[in-house]
C-alpha positions as CSV (number, residue, x, y, z in Angstrom):
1,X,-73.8,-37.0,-28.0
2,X,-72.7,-34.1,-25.9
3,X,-74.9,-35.1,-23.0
4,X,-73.4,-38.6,-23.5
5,X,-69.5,-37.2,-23.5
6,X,-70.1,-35.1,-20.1
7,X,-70.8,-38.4,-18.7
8,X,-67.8,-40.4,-19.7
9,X,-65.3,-38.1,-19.9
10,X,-63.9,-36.6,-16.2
11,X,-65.2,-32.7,-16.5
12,X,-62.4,-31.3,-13.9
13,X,-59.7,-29.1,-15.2
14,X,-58.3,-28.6,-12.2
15,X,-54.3,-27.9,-13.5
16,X,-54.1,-24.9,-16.1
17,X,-51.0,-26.5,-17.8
18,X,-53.1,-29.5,-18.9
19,X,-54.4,-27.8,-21.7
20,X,-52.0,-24.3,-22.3
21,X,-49.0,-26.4,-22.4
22,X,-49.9,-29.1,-24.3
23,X,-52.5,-29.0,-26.6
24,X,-53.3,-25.6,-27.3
25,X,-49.8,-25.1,-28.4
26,X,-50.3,-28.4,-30.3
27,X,-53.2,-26.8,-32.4
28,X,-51.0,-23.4,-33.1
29,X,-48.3,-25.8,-34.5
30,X,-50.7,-27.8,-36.8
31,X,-53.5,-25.4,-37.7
32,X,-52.2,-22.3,-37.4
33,X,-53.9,-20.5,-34.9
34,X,-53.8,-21.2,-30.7
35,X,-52.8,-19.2,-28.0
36,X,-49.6,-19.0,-27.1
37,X,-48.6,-18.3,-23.4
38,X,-46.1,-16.0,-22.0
39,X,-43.6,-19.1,-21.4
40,X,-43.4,-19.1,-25.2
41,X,-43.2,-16.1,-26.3
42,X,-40.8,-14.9,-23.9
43,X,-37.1,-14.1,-25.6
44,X,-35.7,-16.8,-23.6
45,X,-38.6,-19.2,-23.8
46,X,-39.0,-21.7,-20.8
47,X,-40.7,-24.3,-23.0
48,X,-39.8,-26.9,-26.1
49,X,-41.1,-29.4,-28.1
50,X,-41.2,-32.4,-27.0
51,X,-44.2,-33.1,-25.0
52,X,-46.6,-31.2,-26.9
53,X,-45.0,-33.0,-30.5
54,X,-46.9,-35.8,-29.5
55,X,-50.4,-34.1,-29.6
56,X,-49.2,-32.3,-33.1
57,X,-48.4,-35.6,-34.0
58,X,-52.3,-36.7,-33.4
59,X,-53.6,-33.9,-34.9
60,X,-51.6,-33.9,-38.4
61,X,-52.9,-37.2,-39.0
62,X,-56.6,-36.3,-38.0
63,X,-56.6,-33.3,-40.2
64,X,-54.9,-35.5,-43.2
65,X,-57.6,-38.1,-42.9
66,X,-60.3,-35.4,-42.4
67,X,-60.9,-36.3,-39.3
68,X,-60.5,-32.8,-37.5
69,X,-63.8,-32.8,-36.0
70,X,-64.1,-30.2,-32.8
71,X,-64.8,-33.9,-30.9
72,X,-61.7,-35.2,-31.8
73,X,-59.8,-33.0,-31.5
74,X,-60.7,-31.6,-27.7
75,X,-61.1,-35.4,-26.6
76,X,-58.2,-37.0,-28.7
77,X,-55.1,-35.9,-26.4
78,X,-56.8,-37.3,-23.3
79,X,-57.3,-40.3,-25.1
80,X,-54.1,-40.5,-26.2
81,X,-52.3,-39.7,-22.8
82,X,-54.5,-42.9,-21.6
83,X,-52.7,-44.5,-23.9
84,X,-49.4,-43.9,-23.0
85,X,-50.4,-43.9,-19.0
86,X,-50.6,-47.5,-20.0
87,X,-46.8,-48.1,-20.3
88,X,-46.2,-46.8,-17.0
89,X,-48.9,-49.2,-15.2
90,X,-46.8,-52.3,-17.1
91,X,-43.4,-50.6,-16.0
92,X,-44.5,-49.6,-12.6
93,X,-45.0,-53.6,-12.1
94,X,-41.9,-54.7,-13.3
95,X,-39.7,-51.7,-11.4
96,X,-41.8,-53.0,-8.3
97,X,-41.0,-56.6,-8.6
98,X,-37.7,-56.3,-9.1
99,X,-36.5,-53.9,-6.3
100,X,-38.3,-57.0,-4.1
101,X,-42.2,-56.7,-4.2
102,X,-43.7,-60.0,-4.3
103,X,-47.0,-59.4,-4.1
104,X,-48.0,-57.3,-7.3
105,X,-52.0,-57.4,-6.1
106,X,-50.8,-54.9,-3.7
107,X,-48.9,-52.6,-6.5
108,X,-52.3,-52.7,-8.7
109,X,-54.6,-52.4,-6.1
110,X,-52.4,-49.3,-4.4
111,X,-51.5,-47.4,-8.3
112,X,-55.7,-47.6,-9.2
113,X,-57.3,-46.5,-5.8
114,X,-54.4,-43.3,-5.4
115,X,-56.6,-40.5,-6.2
116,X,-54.1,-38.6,-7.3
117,X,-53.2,-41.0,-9.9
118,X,-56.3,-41.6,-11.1
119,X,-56.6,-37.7,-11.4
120,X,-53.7,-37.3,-13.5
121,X,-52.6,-40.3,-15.3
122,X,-55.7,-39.2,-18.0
123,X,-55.0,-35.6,-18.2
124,X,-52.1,-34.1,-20.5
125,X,-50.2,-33.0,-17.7
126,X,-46.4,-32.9,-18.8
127,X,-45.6,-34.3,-14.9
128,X,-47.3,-37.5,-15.9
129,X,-45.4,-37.8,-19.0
130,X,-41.8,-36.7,-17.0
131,X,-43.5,-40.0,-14.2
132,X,-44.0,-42.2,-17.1
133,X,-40.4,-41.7,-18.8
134,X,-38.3,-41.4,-15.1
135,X,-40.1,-45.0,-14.3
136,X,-39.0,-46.5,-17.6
137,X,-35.3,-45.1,-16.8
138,X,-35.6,-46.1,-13.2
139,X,-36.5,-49.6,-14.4
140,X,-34.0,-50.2,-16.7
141,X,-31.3,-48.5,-14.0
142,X,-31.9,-50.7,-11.5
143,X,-32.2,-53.4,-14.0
144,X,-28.5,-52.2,-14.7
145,X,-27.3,-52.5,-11.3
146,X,-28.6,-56.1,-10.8
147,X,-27.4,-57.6,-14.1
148,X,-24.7,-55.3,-15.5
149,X,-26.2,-55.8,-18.9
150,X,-25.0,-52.6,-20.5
151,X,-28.1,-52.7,-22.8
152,X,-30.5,-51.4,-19.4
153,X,-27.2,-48.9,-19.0
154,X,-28.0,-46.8,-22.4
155,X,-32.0,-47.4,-22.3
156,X,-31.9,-45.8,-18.4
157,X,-29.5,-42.8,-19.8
158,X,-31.8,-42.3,-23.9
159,X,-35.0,-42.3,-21.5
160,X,-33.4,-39.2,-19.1
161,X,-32.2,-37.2,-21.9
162,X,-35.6,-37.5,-23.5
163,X,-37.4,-36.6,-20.5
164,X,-34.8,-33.5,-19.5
165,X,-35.6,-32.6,-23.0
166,X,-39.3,-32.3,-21.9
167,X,-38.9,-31.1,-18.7
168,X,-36.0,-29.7,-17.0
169,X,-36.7,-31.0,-13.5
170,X,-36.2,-34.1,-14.5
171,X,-32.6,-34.3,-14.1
172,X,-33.3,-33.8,-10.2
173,X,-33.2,-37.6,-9.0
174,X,-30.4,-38.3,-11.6
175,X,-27.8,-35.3,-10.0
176,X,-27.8,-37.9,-7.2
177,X,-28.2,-41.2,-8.6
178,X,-25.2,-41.7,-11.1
179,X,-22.6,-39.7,-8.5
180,X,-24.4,-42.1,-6.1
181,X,-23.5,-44.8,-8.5
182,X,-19.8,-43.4,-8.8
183,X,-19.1,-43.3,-4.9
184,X,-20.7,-47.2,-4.1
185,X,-19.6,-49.2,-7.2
186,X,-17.7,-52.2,-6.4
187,X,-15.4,-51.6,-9.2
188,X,-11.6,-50.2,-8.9
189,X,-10.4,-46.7,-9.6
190,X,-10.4,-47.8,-13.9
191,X,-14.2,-48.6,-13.4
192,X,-14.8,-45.4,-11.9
193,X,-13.0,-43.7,-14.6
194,X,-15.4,-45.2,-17.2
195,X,-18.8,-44.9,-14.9
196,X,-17.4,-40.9,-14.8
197,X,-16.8,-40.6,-18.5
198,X,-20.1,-42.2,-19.1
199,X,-21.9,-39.9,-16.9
200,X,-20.3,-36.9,-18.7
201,X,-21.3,-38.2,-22.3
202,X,-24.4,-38.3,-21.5
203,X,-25.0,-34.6,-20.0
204,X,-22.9,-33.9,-23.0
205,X,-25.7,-35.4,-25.3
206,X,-28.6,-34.2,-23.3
207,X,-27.2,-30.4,-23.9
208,X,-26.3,-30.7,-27.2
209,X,-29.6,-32.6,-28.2
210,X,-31.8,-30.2,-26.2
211,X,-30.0,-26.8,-27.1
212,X,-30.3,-28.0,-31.0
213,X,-33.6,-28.9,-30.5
214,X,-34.9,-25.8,-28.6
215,X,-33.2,-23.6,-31.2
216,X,-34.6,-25.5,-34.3
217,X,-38.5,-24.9,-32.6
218,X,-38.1,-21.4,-31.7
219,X,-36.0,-20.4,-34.6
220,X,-32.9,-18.7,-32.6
221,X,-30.3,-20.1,-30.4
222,X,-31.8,-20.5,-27.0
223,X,-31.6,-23.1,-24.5
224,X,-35.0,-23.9,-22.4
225,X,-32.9,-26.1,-19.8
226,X,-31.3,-22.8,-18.7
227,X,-34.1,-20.2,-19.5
228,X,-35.9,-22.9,-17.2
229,X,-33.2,-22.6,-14.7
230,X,-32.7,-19.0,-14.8
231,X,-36.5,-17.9,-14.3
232,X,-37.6,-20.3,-11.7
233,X,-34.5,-20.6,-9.4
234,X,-31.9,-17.6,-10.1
235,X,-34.4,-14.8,-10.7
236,X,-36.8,-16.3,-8.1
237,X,-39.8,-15.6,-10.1
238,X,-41.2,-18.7,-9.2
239,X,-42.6,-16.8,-6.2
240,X,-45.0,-15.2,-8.4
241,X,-47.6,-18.3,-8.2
242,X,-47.2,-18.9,-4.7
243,X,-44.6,-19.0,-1.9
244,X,-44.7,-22.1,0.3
245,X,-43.1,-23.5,3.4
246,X,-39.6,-24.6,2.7
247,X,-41.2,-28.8,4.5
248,X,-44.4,-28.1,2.5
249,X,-43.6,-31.4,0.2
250,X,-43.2,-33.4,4.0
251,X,-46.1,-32.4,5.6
252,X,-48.5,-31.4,3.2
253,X,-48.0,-32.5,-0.5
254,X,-47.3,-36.2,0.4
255,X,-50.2,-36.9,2.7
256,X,-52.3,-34.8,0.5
257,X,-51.2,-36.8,-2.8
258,X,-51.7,-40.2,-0.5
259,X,-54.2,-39.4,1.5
260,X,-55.4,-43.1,3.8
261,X,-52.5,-44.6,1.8
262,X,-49.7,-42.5,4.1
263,X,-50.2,-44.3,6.9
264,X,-48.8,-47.7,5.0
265,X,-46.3,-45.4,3.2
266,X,-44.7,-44.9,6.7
267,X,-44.8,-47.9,7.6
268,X,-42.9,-48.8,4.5
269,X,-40.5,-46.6,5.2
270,X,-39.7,-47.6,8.5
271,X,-39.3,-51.5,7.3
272,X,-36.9,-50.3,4.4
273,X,-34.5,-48.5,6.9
274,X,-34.5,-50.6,9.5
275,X,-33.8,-53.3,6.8
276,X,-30.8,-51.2,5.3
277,X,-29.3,-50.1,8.6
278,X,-29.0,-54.0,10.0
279,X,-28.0,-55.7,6.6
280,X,-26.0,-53.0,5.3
281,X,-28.2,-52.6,2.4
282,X,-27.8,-49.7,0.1
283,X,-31.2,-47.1,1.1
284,X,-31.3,-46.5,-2.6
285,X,-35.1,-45.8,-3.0
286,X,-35.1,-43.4,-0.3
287,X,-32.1,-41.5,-1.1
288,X,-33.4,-40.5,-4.2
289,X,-37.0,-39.5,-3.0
290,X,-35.3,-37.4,-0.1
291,X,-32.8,-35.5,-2.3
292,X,-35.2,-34.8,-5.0
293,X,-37.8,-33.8,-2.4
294,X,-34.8,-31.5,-0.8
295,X,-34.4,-30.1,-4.0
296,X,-37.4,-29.3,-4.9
297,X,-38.2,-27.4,-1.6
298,X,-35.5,-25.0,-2.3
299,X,-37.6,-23.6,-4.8
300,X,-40.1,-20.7,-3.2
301,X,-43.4,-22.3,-5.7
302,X,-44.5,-25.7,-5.0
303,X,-47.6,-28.3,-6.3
304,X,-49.0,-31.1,-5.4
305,X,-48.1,-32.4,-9.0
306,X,-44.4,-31.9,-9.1
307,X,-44.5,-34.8,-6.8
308,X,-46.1,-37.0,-9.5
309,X,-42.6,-38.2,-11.0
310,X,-41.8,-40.0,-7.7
311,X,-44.8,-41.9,-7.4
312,X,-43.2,-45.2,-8.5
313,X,-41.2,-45.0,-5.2
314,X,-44.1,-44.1,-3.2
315,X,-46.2,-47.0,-4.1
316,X,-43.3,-49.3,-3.2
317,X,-43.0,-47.8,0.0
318,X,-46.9,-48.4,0.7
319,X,-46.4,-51.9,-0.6
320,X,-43.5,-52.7,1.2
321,X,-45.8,-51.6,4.7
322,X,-48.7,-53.8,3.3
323,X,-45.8,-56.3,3.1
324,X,-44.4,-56.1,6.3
325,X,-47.6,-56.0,7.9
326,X,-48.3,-59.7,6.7
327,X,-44.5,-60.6,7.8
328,X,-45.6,-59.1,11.2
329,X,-48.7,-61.6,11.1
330,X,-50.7,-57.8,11.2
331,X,-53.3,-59.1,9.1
332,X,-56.3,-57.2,10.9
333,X,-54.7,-53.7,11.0
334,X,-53.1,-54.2,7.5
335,X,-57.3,-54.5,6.3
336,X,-58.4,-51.8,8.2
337,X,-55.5,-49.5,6.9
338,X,-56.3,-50.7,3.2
339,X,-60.3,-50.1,3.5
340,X,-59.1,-47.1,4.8
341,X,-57.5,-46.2,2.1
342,X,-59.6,-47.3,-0.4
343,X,-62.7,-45.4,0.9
344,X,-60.3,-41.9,1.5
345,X,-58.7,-41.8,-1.6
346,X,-62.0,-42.7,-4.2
347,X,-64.2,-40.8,-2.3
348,X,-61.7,-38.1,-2.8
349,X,-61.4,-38.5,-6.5
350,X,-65.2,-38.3,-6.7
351,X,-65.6,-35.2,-4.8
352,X,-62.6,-33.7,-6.6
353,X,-64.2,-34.4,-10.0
354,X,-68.0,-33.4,-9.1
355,X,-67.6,-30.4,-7.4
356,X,-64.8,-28.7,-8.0
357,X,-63.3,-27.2,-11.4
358,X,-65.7,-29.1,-13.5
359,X,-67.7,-26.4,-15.6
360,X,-64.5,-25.4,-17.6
361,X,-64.8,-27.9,-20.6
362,X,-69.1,-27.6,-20.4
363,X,-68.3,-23.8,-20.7
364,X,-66.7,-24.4,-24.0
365,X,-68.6,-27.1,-25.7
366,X,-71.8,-24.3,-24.6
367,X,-69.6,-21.5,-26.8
368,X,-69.1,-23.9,-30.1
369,X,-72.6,-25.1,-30.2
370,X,-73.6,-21.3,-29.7
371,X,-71.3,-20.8,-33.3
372,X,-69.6,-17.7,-31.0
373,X,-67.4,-15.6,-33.2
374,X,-66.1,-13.3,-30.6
375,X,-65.8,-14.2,-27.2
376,X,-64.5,-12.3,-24.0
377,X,-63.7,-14.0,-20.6
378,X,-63.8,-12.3,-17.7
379,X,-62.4,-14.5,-15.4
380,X,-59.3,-15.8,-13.9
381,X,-56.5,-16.6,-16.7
382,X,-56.5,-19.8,-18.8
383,X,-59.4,-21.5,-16.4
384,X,-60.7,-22.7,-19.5
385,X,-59.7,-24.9,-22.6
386,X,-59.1,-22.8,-25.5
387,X,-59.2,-23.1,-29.6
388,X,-57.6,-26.8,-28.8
389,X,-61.6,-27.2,-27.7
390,X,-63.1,-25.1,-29.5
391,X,-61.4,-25.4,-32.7
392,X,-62.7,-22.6,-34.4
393,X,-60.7,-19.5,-35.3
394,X,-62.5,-17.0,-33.9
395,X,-61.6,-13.9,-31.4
396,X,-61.5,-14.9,-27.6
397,X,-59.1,-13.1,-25.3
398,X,-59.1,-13.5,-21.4
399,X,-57.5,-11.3,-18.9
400,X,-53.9,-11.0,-18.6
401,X,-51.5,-12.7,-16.1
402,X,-48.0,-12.5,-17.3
403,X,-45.3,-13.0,-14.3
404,X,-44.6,-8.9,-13.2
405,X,-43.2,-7.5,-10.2
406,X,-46.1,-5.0,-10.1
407,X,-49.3,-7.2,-9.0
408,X,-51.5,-4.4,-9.4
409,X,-50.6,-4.4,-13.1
410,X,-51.9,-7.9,-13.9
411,X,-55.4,-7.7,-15.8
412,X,-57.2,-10.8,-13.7
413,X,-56.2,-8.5,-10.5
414,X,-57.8,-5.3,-11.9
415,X,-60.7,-7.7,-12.8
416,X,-61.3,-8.5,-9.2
417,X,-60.1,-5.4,-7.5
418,X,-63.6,-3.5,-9.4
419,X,-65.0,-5.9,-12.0
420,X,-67.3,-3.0,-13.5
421,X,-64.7,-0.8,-14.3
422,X,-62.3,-3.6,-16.0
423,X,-65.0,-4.9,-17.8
424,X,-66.3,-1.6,-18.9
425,X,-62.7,-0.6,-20.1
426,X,-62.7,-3.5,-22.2
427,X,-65.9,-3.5,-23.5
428,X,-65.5,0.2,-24.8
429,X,-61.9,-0.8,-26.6
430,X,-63.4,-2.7,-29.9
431,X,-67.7,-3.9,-31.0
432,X,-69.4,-5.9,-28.4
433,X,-68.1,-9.7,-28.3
434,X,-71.2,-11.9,-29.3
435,X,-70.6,-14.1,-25.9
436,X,-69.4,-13.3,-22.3
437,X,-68.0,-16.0,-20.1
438,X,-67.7,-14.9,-16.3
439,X,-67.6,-15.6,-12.8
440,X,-70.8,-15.5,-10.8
441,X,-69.0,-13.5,-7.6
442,X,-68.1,-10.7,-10.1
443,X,-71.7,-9.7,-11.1
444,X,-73.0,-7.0,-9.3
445,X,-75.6,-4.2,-10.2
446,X,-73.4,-2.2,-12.6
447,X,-71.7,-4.8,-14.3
448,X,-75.3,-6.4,-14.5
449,X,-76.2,-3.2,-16.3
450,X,-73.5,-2.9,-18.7
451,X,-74.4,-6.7,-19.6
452,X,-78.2,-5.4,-20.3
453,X,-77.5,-5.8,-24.7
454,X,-77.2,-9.5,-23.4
455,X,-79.5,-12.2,-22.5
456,X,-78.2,-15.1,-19.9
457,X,-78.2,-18.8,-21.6
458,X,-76.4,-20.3,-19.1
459,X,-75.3,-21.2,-15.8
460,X,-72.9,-23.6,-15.0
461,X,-71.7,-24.9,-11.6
462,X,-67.8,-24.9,-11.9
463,X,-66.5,-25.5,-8.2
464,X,-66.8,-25.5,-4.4
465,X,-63.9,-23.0,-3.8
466,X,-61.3,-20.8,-4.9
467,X,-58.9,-18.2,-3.6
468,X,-58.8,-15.1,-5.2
469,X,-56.2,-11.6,-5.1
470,X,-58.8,-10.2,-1.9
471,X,-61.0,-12.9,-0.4
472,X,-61.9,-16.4,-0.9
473,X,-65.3,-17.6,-2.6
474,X,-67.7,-20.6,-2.4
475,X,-70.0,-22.2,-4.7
476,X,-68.7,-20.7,-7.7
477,X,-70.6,-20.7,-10.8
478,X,-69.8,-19.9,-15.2
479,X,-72.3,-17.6,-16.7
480,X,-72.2,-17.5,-20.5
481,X,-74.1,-14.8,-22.1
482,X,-74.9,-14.1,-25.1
483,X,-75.7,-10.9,-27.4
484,X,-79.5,-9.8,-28.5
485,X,-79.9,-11.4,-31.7
């Protein structure tokens, strides 16, 4: 069965928050024991409920109908985020078709060969469930504007609050859509009064409902919309995973995300504006992708997945180029651009799930079959699933990575500054752990000989590359070992 399950189920692990921000704190809320990450257990926590709520959800009613099984319960979030990816393939369609894409061959043939779609949309990544609920508001906005149905009006704003309540960027696109709204209405100065008052409600509601909601979950009065705030853009502690050009999102993240599929996305682009700026059009679409892109370059950290929530407009840009390509009578480039991008992006996806963070979930399905009760990683923090997979409540402690303005203080630094040291400091603190999970590139003689009450049982290949606090490393690979019986 196991054999079977590596084969099915994508291996790559490739975003830490996939599993320490969803379902591991899931497991804590339902079973009782999980780790919790510093984003939790901070006194002004940067995290709530809402995302994570749905995984308790799935694993209350698995351990009511005794149906808890370590399977289950590693594989059942993914499953369930299929699930819900679902909606936004349905939406994504109807959004498409009715800001004018006629051709919805081209909107399922672009959202399934994206590799970075298909590397997300299964994963419990909280930025695909922020995409999913932003397209269902988007939708029903636009919906709004085109038939003034007050009905899409309240959908667009219960959709935002929910997914502001779940993640606090999410109320980037919307800072400039409803003032957008305000300014361009073809209403009189009454109508404005009422789109303003409306607008105010509803970041009344959102505050109130998230506030009382935070609160409730952590058990004091605390607001995660500002914690949020506060940590990552006042305090600038962002910085601490990475600093990045302040155009990194223009000239890498896009044509990273889109890889052969950028080339039609310009092209989109181009057609949109030129149509706007000769028919007076409003350049909705593209206002919102460049102010939230704006806005999120202000900030000093930036991923390729914060991008994910605007991927309904980048597909209509990329079928709006395949579009004006046929208008063009561009039939031959439009087919070389598309094989193109078929053959870049799922080539890419293959690569990116075969060679590189792929030994993460192996390494833990290794450590339950082994029945480990103590188990020590020395590697780089949360790389791998923990008692969400495992689902066992045993001891397993990693090395520390905490946000600090002293980088020499973080454990996983120590770790790779001189591996034999940290790992004899923590092997001299309590008994010997009956497993050991670590990185091939930090054995060397004398850690090899503080490992000697150990035998090797495995060696997994886990990726092609990573960077690391002093130099990069190649062909990396998870040894598990295990104590002398």
């Amino acid at each position: 069965m196991n054999t079977l399950q590596f084969k099915i189920i994508p291996q790559a692990l490739p975003y830490a928050d996939e599993m320490w921000q969803g379902p591991e704190i899931a497991h804590n809320d339902v079973f009782g024991y999980g780790w919790l990450t510093w984003e939790w257990t901070r006194d002004k926590p940067l995290r709530g409920p809402i995302y994570h709520s749905l995984f308790s959800l799935l694993y209350w009613v698995l351990s009511k109908l005794n149906l808890d099984h370590p399977q289950m319960i590693a594989y059942g979030p993914r499953i369930l985020q299929c699930a819900i990816s679902a909606i936004y393939d349905v939406y994504l369609i109807k959004l498409l078709t009715l800001e004018g894409i006629r051709n919805k061959a081209y909107v399922i043939l672009v959202n399934y060969t994206l590799w970075f779609s298909l590397n997300c949309f299964s994963k419990t990544l909280i930025n695909t469930f922020e995409t999913i609920l932003f397209t269902l508001a988007l939708y029903n906005w636009v919906q709004y504007l085109q038939t003034n149905h007050n009905k899409n009006n309240l959908l667009c704003r219960l959709f935002v609050i929910l997914n502001v309540m779940a993640r606090q960027s999410a109320i980037i696109p919307w800072i400039f859509i409803w003032p957008y709204h305000l300014i361009t209405a073809k209403t009189n100065l009454k109508g404005r009064f009422v789109i303003l008052v409306i607008n105010g409600i509803t970041l009344l509601l959102l505050f109130l409902f998230s506030i009382s909601i935070d609160s409730l979950y952590h058990g004091k009065l605390t607001s995660t919309f500002y914690n949020f705030l506060e940590f990552n853009l006042l305090s600038g502690m962002s910085s601490f995973y990475g600093v990045h050009d302040r155009l990194w999102f223009i000239t890498q993240g896009l044509p990273y995300v889109q890889l052969g599929w950028v080339v039609s996305f310009l092209i989109g682009i181009y057609s949109y504006a030129k149509k706007g700026l000769f028919s007076a059009q409003p350049l909705r679409l593209l206002y919102y992708m460049m102010f939230t892109i704006l806005i999120l370059s202000l900030s000093a950290h930036k991923e390729d997945r914060f991008l994910l929530p605007l991927f309904p407009i980048i597909i209509y840009f990329i079928c709006l180029g395949l579009e004006y390509l046929d208008k063009i009578n561009w039939k031959k480039m439009k087919s070389v651009l598309i094989i193109l991008a078929i053959i870049s992006n799922v080539s890419f996806f293959v690569l990116m799930n075969t060679y590189q963070d792929v030994g993460a979930l192996k390494t833990m399905a290794v450590l339950r079959q082994r029945n480990a009760t103590e188990v020590q990683f020395f590697t780089q923090c949360h790389r791998t699933p923990f008692y969400s997979f495992i689902h066992q409540n045993i001891s397993m402690t990693f090395p520390d990575c905490s946000p600090t303005n002293d980088v020499s203080s973080l454990e996983t630094y120590q770790l790779h500054q001189d591996s034999a040291n940290y790992i004899q400091k923590k092997l001299q603190q309590s008994k010997l752990p009956s497993h050991i999970v670590i990185y091939n590139y930090l054995m060397n003689e004398n850690v090899q000989k503080l490992l000697d009450q150990y035998d090797k049982i495995e060696s997994i290949y886990h990726q092609y590359y990573t960077d690391t606090y002093f130099e990069d490393q190649k062909d990396i690979y998870i040894h598990i070992y295990e104590l002398h019986q």
